[in-house]
C-alpha positions as CSV (number, residue, x, y, z in Angstrom):
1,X,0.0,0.0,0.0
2,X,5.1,5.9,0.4
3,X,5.7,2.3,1.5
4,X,7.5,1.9,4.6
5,X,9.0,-0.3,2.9
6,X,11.3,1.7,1.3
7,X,11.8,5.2,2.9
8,X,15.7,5.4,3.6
9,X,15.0,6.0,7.4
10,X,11.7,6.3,10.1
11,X,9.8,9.5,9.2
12,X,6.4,10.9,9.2
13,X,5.7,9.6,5.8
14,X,6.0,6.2,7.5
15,X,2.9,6.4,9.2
16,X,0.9,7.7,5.8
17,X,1.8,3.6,4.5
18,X,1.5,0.2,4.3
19,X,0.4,-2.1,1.6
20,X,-3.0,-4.9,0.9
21,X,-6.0,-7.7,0.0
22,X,-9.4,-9.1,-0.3
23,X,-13.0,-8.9,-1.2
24,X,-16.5,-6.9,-1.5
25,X,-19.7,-8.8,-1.5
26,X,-21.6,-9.5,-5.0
27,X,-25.2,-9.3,-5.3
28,X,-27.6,-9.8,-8.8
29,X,-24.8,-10.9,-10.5
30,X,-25.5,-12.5,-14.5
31,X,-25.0,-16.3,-15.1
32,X,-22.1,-15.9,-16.8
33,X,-20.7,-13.9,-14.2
34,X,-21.7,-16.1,-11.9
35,X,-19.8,-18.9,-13.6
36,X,-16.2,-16.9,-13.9
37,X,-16.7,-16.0,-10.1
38,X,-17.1,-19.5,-9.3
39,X,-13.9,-20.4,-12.0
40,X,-12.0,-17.9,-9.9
41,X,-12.4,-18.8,-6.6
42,X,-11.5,-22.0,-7.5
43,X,-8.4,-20.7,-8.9
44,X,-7.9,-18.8,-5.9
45,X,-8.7,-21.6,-3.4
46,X,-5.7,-23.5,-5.2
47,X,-3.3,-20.3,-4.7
48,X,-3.4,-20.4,-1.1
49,X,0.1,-21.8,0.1
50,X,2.6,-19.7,1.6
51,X,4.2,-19.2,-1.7
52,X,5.1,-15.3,-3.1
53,X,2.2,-15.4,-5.9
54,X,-0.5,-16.6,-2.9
55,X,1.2,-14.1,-0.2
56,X,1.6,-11.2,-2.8
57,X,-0.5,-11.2,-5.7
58,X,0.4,-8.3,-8.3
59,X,-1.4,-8.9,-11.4
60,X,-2.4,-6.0,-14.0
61,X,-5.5,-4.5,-12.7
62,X,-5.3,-5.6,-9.8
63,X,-7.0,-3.0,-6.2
64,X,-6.6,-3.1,-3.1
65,X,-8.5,-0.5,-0.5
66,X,-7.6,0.0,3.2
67,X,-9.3,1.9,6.2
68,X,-6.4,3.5,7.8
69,X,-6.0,4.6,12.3
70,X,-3.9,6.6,13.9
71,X,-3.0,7.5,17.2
72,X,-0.3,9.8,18.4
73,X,1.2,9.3,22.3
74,X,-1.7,7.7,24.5
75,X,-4.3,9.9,22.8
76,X,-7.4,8.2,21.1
77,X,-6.9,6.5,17.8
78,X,-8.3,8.5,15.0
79,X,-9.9,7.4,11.4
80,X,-7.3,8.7,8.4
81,X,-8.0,9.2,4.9
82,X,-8.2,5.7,2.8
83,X,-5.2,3.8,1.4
84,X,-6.2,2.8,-2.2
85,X,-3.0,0.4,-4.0
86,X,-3.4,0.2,-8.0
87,X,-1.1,-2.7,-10.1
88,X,-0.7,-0.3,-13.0
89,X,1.7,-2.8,-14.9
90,X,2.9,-6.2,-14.6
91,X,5.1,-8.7,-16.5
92,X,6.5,-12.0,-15.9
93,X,9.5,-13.1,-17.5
94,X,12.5,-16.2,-16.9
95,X,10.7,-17.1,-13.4
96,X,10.4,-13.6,-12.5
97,X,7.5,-11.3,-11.9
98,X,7.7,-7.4,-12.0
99,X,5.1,-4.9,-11.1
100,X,4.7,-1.3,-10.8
101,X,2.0,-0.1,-7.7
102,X,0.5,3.2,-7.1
103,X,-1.0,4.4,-4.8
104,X,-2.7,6.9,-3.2
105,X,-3.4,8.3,0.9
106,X,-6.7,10.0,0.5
107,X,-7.1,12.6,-2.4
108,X,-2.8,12.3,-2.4
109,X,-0.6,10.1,-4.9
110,X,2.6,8.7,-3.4
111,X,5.6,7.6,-4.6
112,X,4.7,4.2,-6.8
113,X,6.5,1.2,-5.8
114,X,8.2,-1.8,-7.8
115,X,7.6,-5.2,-6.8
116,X,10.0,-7.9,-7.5
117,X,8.5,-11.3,-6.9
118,X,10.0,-14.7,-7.7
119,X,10.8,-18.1,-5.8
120,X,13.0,-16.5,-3.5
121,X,10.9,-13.6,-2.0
122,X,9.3,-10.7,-2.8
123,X,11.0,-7.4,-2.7
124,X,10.1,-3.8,-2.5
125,X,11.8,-0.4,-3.9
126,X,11.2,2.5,-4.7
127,X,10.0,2.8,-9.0
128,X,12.8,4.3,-11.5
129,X,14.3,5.1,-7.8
130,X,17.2,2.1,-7.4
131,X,19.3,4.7,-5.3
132,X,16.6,4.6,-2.3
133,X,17.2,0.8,-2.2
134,X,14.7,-1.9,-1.4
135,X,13.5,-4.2,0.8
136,X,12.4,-7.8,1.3
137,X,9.2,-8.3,2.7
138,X,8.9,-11.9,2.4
139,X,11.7,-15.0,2.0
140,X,11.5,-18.4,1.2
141,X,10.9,-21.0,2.0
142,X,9.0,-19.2,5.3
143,X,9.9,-20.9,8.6
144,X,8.2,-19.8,11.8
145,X,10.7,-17.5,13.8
146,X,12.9,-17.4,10.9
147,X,14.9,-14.1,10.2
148,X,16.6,-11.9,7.7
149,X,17.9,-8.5,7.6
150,X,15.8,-5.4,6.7
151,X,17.0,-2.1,6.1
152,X,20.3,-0.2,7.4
153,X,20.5,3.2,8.7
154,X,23.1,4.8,10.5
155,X,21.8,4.7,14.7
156,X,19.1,1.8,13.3
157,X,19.2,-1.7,12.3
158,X,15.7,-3.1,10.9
159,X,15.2,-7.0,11.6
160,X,12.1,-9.2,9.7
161,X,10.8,-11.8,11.2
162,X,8.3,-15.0,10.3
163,X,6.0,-15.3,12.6
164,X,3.8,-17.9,11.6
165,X,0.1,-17.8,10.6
166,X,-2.4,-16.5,12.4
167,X,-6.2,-16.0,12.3
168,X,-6.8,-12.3,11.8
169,X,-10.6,-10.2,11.1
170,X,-10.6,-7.2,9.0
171,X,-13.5,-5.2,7.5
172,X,-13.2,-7.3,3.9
173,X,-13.6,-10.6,6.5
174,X,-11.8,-13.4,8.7
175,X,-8.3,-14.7,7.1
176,X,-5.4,-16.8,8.3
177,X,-2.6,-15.5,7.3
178,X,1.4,-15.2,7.4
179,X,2.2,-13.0,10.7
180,X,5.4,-10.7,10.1
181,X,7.4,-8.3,11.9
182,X,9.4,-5.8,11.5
183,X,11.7,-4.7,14.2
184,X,14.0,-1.5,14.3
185,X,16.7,-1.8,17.2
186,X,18.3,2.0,17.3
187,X,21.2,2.4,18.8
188,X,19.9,4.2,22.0
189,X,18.4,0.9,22.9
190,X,14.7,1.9,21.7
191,X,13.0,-0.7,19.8
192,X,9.8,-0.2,16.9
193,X,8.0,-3.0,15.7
194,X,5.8,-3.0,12.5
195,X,3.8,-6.1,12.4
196,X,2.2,-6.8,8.8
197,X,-0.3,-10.1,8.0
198,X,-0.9,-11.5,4.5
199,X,-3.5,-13.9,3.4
200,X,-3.0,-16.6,1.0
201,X,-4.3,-15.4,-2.2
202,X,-4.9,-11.6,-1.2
203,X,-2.0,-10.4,0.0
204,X,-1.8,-7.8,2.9
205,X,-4.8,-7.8,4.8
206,X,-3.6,-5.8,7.6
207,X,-0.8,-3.8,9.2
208,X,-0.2,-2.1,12.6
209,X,3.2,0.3,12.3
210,X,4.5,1.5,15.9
211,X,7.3,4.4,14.9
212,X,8.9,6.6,17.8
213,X,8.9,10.3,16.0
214,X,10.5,13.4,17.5
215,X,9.9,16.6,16.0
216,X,11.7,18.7,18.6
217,X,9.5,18.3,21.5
218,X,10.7,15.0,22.7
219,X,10.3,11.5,21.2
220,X,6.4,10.4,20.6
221,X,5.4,7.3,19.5
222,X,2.8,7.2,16.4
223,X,0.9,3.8,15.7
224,X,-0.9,3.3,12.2
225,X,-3.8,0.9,11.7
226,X,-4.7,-0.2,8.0
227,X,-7.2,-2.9,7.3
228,X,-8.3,-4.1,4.3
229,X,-11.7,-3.1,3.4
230,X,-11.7,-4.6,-0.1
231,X,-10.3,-5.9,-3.0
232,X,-10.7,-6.4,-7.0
233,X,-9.3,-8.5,-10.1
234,X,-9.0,-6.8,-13.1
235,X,-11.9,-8.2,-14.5
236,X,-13.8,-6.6,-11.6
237,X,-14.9,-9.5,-9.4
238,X,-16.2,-8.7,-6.3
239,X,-17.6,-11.5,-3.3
240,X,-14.2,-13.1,-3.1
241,X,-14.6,-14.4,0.5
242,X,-12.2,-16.3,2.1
């Protein structure tokens, strides 16, 4: 779903991001769509291993929205504009798949984001950007409590973990799905931790970013909540439950 996954350090724009999955709920549907909804789901039923295409889909066309809380400190968590992440190209070539993602916080674009995804991982950078670096978000084969290394900065060190699956409930429904996190050890000893869950055959379906920001008036620490709210093929299906 700005991606924190590949801002160079911690910032404010961190807590405007995250990425994505799932369904909406169909109704008077015709009989033929009716029949390539069913063909679907059965093709989507039969994606739903731990592999990169189930964990993150990224085909042409492809939507995901979000619903998107934030609190600041130990005040009360507020509703923030909606996340909305577009697949605006896609191509899959020698056992690799590429993908460009935009997306947008509200009425604001963000920087897109290129997603590498073959059968070692997925990986995250900034588009026509290589200089910001990248990220991987996923490895493989996933272990629970296995762990690789994030990003670097210069007082921070980020560390991803596997988690394992858990069951987790969203607006767009109930999933289980791969549990991730993210932890940023600085070098005064304070820890953030970014926790991330993606459902077989959806992708993202949820994320809860803890960051420490100081803006001169002492450190603060910001969560952000984004859930899935719903998600669409290019075709435009809709009703995908899981």
């Amino acid at each position: 779903m700005n991606s924190v996954f590949t801002d160079k350090g911690p910032t404010m724009r961190h807590l405007l991001t995250v990425l994505v999955a799932l369904s909406l709920t169909g109704c008077g549907l015709a009989p033929n769509s009716s029949q390539r909804l069913a063909t679907e789901r059965q093709a989507l039923l039969k994606a739903r291993s731990l592999t990169s295409e189930s964990l993150y889909p990224a085909d042409l066309g492809t939507r995901w929205r979000y619903r998107t809380m934030a609190r600041s400190g130990d005040g009360p968590e507020r509703p923030g504009a909606e996340q909305v992440f577009t697949i605006v190209q896609a191509e899959t070539a020698s056992g690799s798949h590429q993908a460009v993602m935009e997306r947008r916080f509200g009425d604001r674009p963000m920087l897109p984001t290129l997603i590498v995804r073959n059968a070692e991982g997925v990986t995250l950078s900034r588009y026509l950007r290589p200089e910001d670096g990248s990220l991987t978000v996923l490895k493989w084969p996933l272990t629970p409590g296995m762990s690789w290394a994030g990003r670097t900065w210069p007082q921070a060190q980020e560390t991803i973990t596997y988690e394992g699956t858990q069951s987790v409930t969203v607006p767009a429904g109930t999933y289980t799905a791969a549990k991730l996190e993210h932890r940023i050890q600085y070098k005064t000893g304070n820890v953030d931790q970014l926790h991330y869950w993606y459902a077989p055959g959806f992708g993202m379906v949820k994320a809860v970013e803890g960051l420490t920001v100081d803006l001169g008036q002492g450190p603060v620490k910001h969560q952000v909540t984004c859930e899935l709210t719903s998600f669409e093929t290019a075709t435009g299906s809709v009703g995908l439950q899981p």
